[in-house]
C-alpha positions in Angstrom: 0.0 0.0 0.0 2.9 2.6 0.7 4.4 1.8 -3.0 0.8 2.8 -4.6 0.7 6.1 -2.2 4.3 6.8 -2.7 3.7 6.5 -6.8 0.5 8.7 -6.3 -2.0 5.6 -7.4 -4.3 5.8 -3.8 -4.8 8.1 -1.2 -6.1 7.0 1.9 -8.3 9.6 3.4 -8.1 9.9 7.7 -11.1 9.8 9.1 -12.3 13.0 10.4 -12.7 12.9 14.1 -14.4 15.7 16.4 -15.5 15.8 19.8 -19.0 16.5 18.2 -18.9 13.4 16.2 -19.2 10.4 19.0 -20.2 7.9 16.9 -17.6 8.0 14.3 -16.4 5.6 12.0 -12.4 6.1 12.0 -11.0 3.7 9.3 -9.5 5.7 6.3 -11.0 5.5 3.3 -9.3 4.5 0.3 -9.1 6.2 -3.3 -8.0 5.2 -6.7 -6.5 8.6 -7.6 -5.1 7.6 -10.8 -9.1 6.9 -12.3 -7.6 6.1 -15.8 -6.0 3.1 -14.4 -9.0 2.4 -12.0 -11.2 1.7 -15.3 -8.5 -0.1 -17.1 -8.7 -2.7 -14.1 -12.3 -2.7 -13.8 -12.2 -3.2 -17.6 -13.6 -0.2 -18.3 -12.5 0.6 -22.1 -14.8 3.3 -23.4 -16.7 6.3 -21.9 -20.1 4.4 -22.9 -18.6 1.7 -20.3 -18.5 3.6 -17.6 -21.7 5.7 -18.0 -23.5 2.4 -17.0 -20.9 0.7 -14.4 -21.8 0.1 -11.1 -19.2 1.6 -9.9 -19.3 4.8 -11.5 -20.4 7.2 -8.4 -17.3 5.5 -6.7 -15.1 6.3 -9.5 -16.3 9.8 -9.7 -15.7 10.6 -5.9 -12.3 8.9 -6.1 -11.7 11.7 -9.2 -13.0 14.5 -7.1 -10.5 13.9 -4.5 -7.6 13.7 -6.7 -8.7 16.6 -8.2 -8.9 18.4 -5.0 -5.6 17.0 -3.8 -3.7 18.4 -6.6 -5.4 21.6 -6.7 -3.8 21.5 -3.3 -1.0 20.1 -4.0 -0.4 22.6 -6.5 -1.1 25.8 -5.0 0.9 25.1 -1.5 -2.2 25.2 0.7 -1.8 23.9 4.1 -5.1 21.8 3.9 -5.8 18.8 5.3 -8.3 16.5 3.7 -10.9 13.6 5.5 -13.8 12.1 5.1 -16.3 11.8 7.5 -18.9 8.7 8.3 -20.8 8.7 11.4 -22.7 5.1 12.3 -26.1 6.5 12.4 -25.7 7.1 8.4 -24.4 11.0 8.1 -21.6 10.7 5.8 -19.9 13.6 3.8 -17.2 12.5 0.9 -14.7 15.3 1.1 -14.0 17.0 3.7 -11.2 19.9 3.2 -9.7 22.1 6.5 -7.8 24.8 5.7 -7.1 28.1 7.2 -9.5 27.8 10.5 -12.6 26.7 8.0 -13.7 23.6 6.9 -15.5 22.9 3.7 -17.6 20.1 2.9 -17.8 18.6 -0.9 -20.5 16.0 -1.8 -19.5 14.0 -5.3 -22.4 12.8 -7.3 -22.2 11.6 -10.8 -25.4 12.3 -11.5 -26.3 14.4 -14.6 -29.1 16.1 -12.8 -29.3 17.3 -8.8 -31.8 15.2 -7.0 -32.8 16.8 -3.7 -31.1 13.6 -1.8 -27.4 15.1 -3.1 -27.9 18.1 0.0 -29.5 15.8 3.0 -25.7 14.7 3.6 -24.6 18.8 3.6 -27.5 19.9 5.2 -27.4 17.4 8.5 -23.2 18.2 8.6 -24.0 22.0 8.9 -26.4 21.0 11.8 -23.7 19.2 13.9 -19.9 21.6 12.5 -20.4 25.2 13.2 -19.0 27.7 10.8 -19.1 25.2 8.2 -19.3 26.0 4.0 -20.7 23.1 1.9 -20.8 22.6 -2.0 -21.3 19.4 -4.2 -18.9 18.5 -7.5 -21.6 16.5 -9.9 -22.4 15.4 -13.6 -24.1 18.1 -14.9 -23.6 21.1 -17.1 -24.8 24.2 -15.3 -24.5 25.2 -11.4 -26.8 26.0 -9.4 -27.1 26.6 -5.6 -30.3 25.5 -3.0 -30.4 25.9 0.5 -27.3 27.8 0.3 -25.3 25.1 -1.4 -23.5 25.2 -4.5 -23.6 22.5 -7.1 -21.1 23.0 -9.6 -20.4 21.0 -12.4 -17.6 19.0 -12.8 -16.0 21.0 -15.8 
């Protein structure tokens, strides 16, 4: 496992772990940052492949993050990135500290937003104070509700 995150293939995000959070589950989740190769294993060959794939929306998260690491990576920022997955079913895919302030990202592959892509957001806002939340999806256009913003994954 150290060879694959020394050669940049997985990341393995920390769980992230609060005093408000008691119910917590703290294993580190793993992603396949290098998604190319992902879908060469899964035998993924064409983009027509992967639209219908059960595995897609984990494939997509796993992108997300990688995109979010190297944007990080890149620009020098001192962030720290988690996930978070409470027992009682609350679970946020990307969480990003940085600076004092956390921000919360939800990845959904999804074309269109379905009004189950903000339930995760919304319930994290109700237990982390002085929190900002946005979700990375499949669509075209962004568009914000309930003060989140869903932007597209262009």
């Amino acid at each position: 496992m150290s060879v694959l995150e020394a050669g940049f293939l997985v990341q393995r995000l920390p769980a992230w772990l609060t005093n408000q959070c008691k119910q917590v589950v703290k294993a580190p989740k793993l992603h396949f940052i290098e998604s190319g190769l992902a879908c060469y294993l899964l035998d993924i060959r064409e983009p027509e492949q992967l639209r219908h794939h059960p595995l897609r929306g984990a494939i997509f998260e796993s992108w997300v993050v990688a995109e979010m690491l190297k944007q990080q990576l890149h620009a020098s920022h001192e962030a720290r990135l988690f996930h978070c997955r409470e027992s009682r079913g609350l679970e946020v895919d990307l969480l990003i500290e940085a600076g004092g302030r956390c921000i919360a990202l939800e990845a959904k592959s999804g074309a269109t937003i379905a009004a189950d892509f903000f339930t995760p957001l919304e319930k994290s806002r109700t237990l982390m104070s002085d929190i900002r939340a946005g979700i990375v999806y499949g669509g075209d256009a962004a568009q914000s509700r309930h003060g989140i913003l869903a932007v597209p994954w262009r």
